[in-house]
C-alpha positions in Angstrom: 142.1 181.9 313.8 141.9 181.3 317.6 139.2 184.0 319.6 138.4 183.5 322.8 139.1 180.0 322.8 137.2 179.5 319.7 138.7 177.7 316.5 137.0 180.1 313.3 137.3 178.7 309.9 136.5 181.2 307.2 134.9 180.0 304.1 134.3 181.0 300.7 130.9 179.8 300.9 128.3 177.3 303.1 129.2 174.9 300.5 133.3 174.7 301.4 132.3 175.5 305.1 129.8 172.2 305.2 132.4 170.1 303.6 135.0 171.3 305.7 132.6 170.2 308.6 132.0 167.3 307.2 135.4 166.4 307.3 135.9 167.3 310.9 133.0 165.8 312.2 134.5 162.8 310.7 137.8 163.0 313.0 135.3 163.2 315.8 132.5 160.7 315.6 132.5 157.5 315.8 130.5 154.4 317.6 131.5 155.6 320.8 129.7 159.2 320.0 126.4 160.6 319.9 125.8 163.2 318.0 123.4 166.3 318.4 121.7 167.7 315.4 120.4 171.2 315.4 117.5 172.5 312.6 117.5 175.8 310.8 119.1 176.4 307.4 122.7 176.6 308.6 122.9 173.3 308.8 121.1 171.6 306.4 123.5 171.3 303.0 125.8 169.5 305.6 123.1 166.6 306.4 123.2 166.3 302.8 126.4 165.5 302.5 126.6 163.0 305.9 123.8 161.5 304.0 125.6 161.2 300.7 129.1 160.3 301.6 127.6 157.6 304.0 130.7 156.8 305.9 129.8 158.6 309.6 128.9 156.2 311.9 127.9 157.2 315.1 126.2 155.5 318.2 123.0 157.6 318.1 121.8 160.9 316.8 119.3 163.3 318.7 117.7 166.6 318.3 119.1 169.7 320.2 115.7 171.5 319.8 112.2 171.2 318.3 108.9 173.2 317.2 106.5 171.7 319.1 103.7 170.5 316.8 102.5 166.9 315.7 105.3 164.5 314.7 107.0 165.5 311.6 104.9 168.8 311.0 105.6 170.9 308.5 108.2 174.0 310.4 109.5 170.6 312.9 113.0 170.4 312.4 112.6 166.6 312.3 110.9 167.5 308.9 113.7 169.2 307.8 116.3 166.6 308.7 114.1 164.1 306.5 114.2 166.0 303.5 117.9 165.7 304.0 117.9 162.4 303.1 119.8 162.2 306.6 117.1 160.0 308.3 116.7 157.3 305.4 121.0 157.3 305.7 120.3 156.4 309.8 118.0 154.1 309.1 119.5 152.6 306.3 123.3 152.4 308.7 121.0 150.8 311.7 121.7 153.9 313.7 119.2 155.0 315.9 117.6 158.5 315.6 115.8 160.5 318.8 113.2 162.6 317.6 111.7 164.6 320.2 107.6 165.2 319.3 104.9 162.9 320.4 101.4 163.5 320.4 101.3 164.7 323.7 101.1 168.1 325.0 103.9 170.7 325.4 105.3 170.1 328.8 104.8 166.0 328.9 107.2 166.4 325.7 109.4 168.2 326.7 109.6 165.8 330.2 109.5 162.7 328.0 112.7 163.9 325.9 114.5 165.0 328.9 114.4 161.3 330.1 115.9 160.3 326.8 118.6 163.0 326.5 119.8 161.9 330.0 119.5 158.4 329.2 122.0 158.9 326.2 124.4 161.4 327.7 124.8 158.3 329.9 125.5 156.0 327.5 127.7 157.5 325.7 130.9 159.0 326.6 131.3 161.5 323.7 128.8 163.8 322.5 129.3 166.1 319.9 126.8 168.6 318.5 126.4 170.4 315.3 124.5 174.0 315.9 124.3 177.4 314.5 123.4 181.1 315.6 120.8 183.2 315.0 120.9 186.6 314.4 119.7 187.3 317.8 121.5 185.8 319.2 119.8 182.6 320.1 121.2 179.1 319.8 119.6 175.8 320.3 115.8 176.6 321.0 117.1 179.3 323.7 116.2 182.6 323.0 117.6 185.6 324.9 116.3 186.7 327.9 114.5 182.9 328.6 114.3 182.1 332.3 114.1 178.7 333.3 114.3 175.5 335.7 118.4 175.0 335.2 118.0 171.8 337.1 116.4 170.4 334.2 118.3 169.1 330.4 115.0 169.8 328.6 112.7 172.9 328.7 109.2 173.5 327.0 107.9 177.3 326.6 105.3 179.1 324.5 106.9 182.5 323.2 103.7 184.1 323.2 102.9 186.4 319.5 107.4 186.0 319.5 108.8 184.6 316.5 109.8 181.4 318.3 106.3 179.7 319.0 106.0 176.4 321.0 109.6 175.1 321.4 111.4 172.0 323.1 115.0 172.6 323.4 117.8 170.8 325.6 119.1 173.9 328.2 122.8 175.4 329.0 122.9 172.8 331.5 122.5 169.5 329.0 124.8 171.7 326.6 127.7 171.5 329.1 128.0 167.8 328.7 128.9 167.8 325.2 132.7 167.3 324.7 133.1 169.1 321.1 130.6 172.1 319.0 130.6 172.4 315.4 129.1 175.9 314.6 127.6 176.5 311.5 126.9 180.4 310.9 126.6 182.2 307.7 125.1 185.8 305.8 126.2 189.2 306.2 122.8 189.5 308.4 124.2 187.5 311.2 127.9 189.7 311.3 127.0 192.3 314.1 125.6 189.0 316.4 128.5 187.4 315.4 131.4 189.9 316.2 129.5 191.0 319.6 129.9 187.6 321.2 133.2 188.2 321.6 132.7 191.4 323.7 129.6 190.4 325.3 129.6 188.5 328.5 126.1 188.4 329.5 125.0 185.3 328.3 121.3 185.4 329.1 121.3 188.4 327.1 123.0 186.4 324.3 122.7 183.3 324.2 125.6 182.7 321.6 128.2 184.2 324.5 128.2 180.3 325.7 130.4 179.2 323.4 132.8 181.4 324.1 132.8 179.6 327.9 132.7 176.1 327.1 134.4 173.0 326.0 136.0 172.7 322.4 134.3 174.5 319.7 135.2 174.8 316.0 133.3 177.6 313.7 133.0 177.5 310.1 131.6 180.6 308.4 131.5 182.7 305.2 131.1 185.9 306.9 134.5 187.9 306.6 135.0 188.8 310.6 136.9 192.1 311.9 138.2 191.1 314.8 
């Protein structure tokens, strides 16, 4: 199914949807690429099978976002990679991972990995990231309704008592440089955000609406869409 210029896949389950991603992101990467890993839970049976299959081989890998915290703390999405198995597979393949936390405060970061990021989008000529949605909409580490500097690749904010804390996350205008998506979105609790960025087109309202604007983007999902 094609909708509005987005490839959806429907699965039976996250475990046929990461394999089928798997295998596409397969097609896509190679040492030319780097590839952009998002955290959450979406995501994380397919870094178990990139780590197990060990055949993908690309140039680099970097974070999309991060909780800010100490390096590898305990909600960091860096963490979450780890216990993948992902990270030993990188290191193991002598391909070279970008974490984003520091022991360094918020904004220095966040300024720190937006050096990097640019660094890398210039290396490399493809860039291909894997990410999901959240059911508010969100994706990457922006929230709805964030304001920010959109001269800048990397952002730091503090969503004060809100349920995304300290976050680092790399901004529409980094996210326009990558060549190909791979979205990862599953439950019956993320249908209604799911279906409404297709009729949405405010995208600060909804984050999500961006990929419904931008380069090439293949969805896998379990969630039976009416469309």
């Amino acid at each position: 199914m094609i909708k509005n210029g987005i490839e959806i896949i429907q699965c039976k389950d996250k475990n046929e949807a990461s394999k089928n991603a798997l295998a596409i992101i397969s097609g896509k990467v190679d040492q030319e690429t780097l590839l952009l890993l998002s955290g959450g839970t979406s995501p994380d049976l397919l870094y178990q099978l990139i780590a197990r299959n060990g055949t993908l081989k690309p140039g680099s890998v970097a974070l999309i976002d991060e909780r800010f915290g100490l390096p590898m703390h305990e909600s960091s999405n860096e963490k979450m990679i780890y216990e993948t198995h992902l990270l030993k597979y990188l290191l193991t393949a002598g391909i070279p991972f970008y974490g984003v936390l520091k022991e360094e405060d918020l904004e220095s970061v966040a300024e720190q990995y937006e050096e990097t990021i640019r660094n890398l989008f210039n290396k490399y000529s493809k860039k291909v990231a894997v990410m999901g949605i959240g059911a508010d909409g969100h994706t990457a580490g922006i929230k709805p309704g964030l304001n920010y500097d959109h001269s800048r690749w990397a952002i730091a904010y503090d969503d004060l008592n809100g349920p995304f804390g300290k976050r680092i996350t790399l901004t529409f205008e980094a996210l326009n440089e990558v060549n190909e998506f791979v979205i990862l979105i599953f439950g019956e609790d993320k249908r209604a955000v799911f279906e409404k960025m297709f009729t949405e087109q405010n995208q600060d309202k909804l984050p999500a609406v961006f990929f419904t604007t931008t380069s090439k983007v293949t969805l896998l999902t379990d969630i039976n869409l009416h469309l």
